[in-house]
C-alpha positions as a LaTeX table, in Angstrom:
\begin{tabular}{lrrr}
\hline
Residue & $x$ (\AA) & $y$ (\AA) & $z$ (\AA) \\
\hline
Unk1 & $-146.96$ & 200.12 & $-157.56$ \\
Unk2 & $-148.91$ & 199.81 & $-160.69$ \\
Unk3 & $-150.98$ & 196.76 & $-160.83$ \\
Unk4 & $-151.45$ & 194.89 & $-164.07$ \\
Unk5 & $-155.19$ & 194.21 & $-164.96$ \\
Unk6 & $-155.97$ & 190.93 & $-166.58$ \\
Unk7 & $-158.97$ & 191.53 & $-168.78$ \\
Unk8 & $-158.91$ & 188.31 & $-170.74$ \\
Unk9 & $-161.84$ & 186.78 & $-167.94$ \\
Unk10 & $-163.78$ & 189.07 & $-169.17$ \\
Unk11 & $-165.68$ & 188.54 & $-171.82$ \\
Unk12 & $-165.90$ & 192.29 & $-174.19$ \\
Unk13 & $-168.48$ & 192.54 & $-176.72$ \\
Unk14 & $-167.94$ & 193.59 & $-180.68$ \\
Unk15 & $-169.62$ & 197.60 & $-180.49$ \\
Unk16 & $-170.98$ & 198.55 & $-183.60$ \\
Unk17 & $-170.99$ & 202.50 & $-184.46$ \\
Unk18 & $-175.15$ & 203.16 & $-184.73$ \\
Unk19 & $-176.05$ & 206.16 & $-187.10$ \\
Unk20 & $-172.31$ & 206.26 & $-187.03$ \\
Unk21 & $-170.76$ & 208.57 & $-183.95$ \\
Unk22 & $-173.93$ & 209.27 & $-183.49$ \\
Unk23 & $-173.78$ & 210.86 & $-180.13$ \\
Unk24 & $-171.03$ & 213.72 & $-181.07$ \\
Unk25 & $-172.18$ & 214.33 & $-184.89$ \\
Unk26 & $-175.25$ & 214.47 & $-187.32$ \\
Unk27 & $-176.60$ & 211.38 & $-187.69$ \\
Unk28 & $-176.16$ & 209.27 & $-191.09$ \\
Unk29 & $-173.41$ & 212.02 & $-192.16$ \\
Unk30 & $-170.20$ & 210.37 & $-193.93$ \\
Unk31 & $-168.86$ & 213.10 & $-191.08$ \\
Unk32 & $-170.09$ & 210.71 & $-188.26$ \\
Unk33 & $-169.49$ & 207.34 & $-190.02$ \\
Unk34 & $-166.16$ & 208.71 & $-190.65$ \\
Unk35 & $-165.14$ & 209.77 & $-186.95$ \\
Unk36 & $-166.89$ & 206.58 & $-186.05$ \\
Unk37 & $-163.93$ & 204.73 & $-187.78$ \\
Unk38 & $-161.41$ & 207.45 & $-186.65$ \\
Unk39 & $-162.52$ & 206.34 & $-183.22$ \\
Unk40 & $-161.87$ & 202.85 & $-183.47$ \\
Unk41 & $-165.41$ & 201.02 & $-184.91$ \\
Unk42 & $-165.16$ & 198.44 & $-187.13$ \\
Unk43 & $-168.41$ & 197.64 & $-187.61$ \\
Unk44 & $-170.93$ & 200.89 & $-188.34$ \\
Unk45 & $-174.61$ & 200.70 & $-188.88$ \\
Unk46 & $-176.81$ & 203.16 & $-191.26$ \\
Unk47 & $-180.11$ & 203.54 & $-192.17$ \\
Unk48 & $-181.03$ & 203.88 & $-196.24$ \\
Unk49 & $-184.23$ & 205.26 & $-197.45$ \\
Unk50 & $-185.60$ & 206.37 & $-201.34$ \\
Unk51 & $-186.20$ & 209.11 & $-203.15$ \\
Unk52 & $-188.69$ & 209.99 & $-205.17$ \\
Unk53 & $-187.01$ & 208.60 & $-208.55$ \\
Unk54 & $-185.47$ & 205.40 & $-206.12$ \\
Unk55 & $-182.53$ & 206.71 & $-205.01$ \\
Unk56 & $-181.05$ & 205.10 & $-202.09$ \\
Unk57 & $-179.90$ & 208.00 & $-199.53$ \\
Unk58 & $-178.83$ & 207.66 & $-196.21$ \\
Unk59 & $-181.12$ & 208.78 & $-194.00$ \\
Unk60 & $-183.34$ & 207.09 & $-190.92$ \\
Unk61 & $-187.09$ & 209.08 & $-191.08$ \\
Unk62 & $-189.14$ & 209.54 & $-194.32$ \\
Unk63 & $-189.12$ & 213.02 & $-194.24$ \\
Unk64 & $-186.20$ & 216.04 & $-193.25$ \\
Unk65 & $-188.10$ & 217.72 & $-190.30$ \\
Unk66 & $-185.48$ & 216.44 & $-187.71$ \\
Unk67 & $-182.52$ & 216.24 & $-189.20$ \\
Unk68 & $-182.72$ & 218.91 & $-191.92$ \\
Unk69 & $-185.56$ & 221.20 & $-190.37$ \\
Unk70 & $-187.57$ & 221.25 & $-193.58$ \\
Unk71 & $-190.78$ & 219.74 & $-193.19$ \\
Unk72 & $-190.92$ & 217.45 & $-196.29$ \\
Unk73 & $-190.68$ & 214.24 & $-197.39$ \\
Unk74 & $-187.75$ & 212.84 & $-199.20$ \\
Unk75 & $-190.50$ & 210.58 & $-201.31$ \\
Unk76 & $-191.38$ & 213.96 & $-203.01$ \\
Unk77 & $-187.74$ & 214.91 & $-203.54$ \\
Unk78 & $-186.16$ & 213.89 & $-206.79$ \\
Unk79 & $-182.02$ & 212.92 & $-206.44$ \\
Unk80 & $-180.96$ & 215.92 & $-208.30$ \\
Unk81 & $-181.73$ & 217.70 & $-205.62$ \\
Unk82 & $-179.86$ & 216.39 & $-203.04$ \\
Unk83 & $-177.17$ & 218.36 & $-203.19$ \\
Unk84 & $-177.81$ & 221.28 & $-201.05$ \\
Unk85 & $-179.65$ & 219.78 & $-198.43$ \\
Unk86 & $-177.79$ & 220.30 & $-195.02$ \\
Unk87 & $-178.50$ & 217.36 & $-191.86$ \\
Unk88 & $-176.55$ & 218.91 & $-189.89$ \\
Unk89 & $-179.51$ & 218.51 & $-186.69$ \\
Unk90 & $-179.38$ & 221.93 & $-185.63$ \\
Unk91 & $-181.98$ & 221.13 & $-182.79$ \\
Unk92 & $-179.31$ & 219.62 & $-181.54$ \\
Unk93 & $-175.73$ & 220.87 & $-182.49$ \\
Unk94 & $-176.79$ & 224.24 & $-183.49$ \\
Unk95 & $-174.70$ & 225.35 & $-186.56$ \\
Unk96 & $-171.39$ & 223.63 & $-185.50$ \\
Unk97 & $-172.13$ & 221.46 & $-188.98$ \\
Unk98 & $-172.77$ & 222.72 & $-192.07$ \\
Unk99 & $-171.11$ & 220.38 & $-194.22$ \\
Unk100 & $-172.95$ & 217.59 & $-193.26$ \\
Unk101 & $-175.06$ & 217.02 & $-196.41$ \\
Unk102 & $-177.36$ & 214.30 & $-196.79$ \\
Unk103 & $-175.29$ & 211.71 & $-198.49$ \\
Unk104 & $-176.17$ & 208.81 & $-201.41$ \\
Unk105 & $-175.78$ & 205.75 & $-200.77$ \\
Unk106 & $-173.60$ & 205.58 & $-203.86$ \\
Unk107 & $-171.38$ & 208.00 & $-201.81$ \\
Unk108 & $-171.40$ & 205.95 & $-198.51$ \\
Unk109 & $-170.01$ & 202.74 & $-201.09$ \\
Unk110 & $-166.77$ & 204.99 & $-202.45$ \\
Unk111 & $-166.06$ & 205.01 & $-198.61$ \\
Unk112 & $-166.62$ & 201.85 & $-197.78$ \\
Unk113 & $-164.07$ & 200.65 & $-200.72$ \\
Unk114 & $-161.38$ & 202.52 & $-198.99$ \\
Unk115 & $-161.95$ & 200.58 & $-195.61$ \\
Unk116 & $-162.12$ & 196.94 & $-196.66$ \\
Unk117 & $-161.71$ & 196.27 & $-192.60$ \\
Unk118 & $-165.15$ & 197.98 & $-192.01$ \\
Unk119 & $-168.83$ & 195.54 & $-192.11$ \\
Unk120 & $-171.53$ & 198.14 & $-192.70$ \\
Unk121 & $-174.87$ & 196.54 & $-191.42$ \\
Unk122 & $-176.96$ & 198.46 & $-193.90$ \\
Unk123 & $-181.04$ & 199.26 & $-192.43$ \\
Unk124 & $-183.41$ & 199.34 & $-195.14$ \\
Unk125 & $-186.20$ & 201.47 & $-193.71$ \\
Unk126 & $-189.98$ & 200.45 & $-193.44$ \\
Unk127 & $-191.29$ & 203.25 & $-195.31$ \\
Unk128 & $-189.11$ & 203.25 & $-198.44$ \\
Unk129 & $-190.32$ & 198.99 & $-198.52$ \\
Unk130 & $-194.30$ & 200.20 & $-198.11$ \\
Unk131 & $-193.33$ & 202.79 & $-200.46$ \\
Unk132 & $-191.99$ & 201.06 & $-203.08$ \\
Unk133 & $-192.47$ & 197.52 & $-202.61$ \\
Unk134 & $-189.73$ & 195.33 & $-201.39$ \\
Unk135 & $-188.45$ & 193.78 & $-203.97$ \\
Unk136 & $-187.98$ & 197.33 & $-205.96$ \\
Unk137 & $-186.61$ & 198.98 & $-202.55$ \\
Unk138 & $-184.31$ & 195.99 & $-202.04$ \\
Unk139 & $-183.11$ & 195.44 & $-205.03$ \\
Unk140 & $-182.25$ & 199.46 & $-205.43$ \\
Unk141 & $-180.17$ & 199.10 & $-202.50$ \\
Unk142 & $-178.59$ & 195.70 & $-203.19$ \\
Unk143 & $-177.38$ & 196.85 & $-206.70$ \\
Unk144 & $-175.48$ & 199.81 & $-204.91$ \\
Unk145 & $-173.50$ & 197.88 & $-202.25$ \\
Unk146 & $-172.65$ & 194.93 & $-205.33$ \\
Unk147 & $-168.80$ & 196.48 & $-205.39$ \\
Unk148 & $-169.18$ & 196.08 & $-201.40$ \\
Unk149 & $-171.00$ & 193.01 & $-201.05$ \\
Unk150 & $-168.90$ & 191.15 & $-198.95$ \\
Unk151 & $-168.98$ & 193.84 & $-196.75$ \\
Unk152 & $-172.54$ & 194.21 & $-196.23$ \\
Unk153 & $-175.02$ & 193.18 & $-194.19$ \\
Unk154 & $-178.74$ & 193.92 & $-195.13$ \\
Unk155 & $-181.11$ & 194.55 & $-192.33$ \\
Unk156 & $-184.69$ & 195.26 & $-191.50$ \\
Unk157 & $-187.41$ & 195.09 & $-189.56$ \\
Unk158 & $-189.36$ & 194.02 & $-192.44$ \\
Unk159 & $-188.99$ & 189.56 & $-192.38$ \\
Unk160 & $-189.19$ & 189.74 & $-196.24$ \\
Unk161 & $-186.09$ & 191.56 & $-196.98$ \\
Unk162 & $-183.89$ & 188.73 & $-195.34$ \\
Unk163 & $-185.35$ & 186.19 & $-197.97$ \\
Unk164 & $-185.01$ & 188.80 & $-201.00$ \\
Unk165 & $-181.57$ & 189.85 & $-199.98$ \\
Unk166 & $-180.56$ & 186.30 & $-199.97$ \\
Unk167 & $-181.99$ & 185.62 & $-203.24$ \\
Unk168 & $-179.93$ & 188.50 & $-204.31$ \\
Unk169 & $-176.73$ & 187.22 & $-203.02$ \\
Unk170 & $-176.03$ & 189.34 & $-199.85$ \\
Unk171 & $-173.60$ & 187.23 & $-197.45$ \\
Unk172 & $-175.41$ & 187.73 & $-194.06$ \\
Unk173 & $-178.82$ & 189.45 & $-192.91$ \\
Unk174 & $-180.19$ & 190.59 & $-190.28$ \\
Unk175 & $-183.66$ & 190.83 & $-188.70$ \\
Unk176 & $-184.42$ & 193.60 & $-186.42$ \\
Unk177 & $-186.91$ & 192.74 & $-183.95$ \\
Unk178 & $-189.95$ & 194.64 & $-183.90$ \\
Unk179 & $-191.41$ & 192.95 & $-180.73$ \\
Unk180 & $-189.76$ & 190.33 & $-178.47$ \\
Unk181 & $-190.88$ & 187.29 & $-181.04$ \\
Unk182 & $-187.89$ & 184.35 & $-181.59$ \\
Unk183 & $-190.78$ & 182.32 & $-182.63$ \\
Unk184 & $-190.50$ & 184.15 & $-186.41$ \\
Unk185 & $-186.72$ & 184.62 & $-185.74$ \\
Unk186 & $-186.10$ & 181.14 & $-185.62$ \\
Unk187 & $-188.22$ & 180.62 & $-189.04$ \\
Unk188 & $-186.12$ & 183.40 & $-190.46$ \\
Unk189 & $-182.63$ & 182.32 & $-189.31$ \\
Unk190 & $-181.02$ & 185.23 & $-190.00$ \\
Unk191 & $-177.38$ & 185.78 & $-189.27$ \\
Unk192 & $-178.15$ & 188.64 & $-186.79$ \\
Unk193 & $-180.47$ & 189.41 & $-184.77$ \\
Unk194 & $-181.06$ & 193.39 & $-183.34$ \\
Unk195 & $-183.19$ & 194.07 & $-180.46$ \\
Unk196 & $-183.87$ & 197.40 & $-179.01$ \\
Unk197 & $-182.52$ & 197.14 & $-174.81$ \\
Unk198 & $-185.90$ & 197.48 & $-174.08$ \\
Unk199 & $-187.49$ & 195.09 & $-175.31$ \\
Unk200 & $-185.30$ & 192.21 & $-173.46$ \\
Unk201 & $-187.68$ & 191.05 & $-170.68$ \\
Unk202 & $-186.52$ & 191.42 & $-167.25$ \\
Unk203 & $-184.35$ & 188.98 & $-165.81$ \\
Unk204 & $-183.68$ & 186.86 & $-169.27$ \\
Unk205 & $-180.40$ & 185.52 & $-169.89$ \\
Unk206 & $-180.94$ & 182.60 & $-172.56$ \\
Unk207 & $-178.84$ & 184.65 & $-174.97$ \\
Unk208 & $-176.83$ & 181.71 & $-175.81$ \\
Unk209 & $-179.25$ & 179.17 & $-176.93$ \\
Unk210 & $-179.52$ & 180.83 & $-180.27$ \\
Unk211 & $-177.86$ & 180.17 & $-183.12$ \\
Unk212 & $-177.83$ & 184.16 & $-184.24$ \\
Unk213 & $-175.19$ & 186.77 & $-183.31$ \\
Unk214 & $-177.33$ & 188.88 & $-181.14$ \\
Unk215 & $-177.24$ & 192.72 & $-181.33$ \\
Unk216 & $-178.27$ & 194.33 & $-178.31$ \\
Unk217 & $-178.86$ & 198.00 & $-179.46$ \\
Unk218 & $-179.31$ & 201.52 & $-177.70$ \\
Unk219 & $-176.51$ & 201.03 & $-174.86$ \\
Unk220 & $-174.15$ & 203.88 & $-174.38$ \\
Unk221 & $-173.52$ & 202.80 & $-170.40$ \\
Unk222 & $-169.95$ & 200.37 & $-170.34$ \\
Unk223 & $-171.64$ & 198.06 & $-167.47$ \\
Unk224 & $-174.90$ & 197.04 & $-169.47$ \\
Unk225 & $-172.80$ & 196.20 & $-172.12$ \\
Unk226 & $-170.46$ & 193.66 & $-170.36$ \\
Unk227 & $-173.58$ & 192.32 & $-168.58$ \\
Unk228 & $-175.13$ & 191.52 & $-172.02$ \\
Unk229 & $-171.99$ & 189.89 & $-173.22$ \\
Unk230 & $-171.31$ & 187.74 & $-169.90$ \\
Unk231 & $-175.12$ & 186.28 & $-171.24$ \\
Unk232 & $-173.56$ & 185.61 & $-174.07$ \\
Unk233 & $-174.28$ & 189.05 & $-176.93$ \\
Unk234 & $-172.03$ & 189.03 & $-178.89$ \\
Unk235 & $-172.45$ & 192.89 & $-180.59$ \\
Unk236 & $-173.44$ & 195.90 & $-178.64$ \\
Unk237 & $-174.70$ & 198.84 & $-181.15$ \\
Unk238 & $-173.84$ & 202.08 & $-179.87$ \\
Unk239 & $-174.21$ & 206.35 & $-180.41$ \\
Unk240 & $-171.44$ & 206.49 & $-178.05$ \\
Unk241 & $-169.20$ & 204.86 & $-180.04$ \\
Unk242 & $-165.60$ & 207.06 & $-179.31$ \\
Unk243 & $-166.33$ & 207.20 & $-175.67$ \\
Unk244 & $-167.14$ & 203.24 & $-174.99$ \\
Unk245 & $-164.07$ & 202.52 & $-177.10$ \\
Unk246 & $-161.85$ & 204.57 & $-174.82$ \\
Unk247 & $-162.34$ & 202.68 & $-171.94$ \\
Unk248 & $-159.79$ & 200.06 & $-170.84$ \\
Unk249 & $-161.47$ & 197.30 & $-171.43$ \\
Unk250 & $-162.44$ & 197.34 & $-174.99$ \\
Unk251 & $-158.98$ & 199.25 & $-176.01$ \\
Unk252 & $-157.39$ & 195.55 & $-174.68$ \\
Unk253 & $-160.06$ & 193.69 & $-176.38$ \\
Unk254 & $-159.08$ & 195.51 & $-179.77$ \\
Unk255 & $-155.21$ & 194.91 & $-179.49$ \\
Unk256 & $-155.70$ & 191.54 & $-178.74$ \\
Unk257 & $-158.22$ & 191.02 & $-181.56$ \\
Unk258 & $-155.57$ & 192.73 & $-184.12$ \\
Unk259 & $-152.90$ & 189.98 & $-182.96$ \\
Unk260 & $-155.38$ & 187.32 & $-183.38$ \\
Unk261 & $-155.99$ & 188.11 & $-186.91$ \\
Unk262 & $-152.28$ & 188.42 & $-188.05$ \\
Unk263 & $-152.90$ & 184.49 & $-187.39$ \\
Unk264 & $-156.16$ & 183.59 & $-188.60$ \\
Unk265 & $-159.64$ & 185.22 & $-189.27$ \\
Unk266 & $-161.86$ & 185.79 & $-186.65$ \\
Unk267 & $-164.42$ & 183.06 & $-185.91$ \\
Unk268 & $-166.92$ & 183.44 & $-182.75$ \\
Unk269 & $-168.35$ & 180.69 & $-181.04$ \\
Unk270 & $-171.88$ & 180.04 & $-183.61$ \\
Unk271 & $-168.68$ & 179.05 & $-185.90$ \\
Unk272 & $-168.90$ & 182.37 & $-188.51$ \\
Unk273 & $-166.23$ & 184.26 & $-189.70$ \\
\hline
\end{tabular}
């Protein structure tokens, strides 16, 4: 006999794709943002950096050691340039990738218009901000994702960028926490708030009492993220993106989220849509 599980007491997390499908293809490539989607993600998170004529690109570290094996910095490389260069992390998949070329953010926007369901969460990275100021770095960015607006969120560990991007119209932000300080969170009131799994100190479950969506990021283990959503997270940012949403649990959550919506948008408990 087969029994029925009810998995409406439990209370399932929104996952958001970090770096894409992070786990199973280059990081940052339209290839893993793309089977991030294909997997099921709704929400995907990317980091942008600038080149050396301002070009936003999508790429986490300020130079292409890791992910392209060349040893320079994409400050010194000028856009036109961009073509040929392959992040395809061979340190890590070998040569299994050679299409996946370091895309524009320009490039990263023509996809997003094709997926109106998707929310990017967009990471404008501390170097390109020391490197070219904030408000040059953030407005570079911001005037890329205009035809996408609505379905941006602008992020950063930097606390200026939520004030600029909100001068500049974005509809939500998002402060990334560099240490464990809700002191400066509060003052920033940001519509999300991303912490790093290891920062959270031991025992603390006051999740709840904030007014911001929290972000718990770095899980890839199914338990610790239902534990952070019975404390009340409500996103859980992921690498392992296709395998947490092929568990049980979260393929229920996502059929009875798609019903829900037929009816009426999606509002969580902080009362945003």
């Amino acid at each position: 006999m087969q029994v029925k599980r009810d998995y409406s007491i439990i209370r399932i997390p929104q996952l958001i794709a970090h770096r894409g499908y992070a786990k199973a293809f280059p990081e940052n490539t339209l290839l893993s943002l793309d089977a991030a989607v294909s997997a099921g993600a709704r929400f995907v998170e990317f980091d942008v950096q600038l080149t050396a004529d301002a070009i936003p690109v999508v790429l986490h570290d300020d130079t292409l050691l890791r992910t392209a094996g060349h040893e320079v910095s994409i400050f010194d490389i000028e856009s036109v340039n961009l073509k040929h260069i392959c992040v395809n992390e061979a340190a890590r998949f070998g040569p299994r990738f050679p299409e996946a070329q370091l895309s524009t953010l320009e490039n990263i926007v023509l996809w997003l218009k094709e997926l109106p369901e998707v929310t990017a969460f967009v990471e404008i990275k501390t170097q390109s901000l020391q490197r070219f100021g904030i408000q040059r770095a953030v407005a570079q960015v911001l005037r890329v994702l205009e035809s996408v607006k609505a379905q941006c969120v602008s992020i950063s560990f930097e606390p200026q960028v939520i004030a600029v991007a909100r001068e500049n119209n974005i509809s939500a932000t998002g402060w990334v926490l560099p240490t464990w300080d809700l002191v400066t969170a509060l003052k920033l009131n940001p519509e999300y708030v991303f912490c790093n799994r290891t920062l959270v100190p031991s025992g603390w479950k006051n999740f709840a009492e904030y007014p911001w969506n929290w972000v718990i990021y770095e899980v890839v283990e199914i338990k610790e993220a239902l534990e952070y959503a019975a404390l009340g997270v409500e996103f859980i940012e992921t690498m392992a993106i296709g395998e947490m949403l092929q568990h049980p649990l979260f393929r229920a959550a996502d059929h009875r989220q798609q019903r829900a919506s037929v009816v009426s948008p999606m509002i969580d408990d902080k009362g945003k849509g």
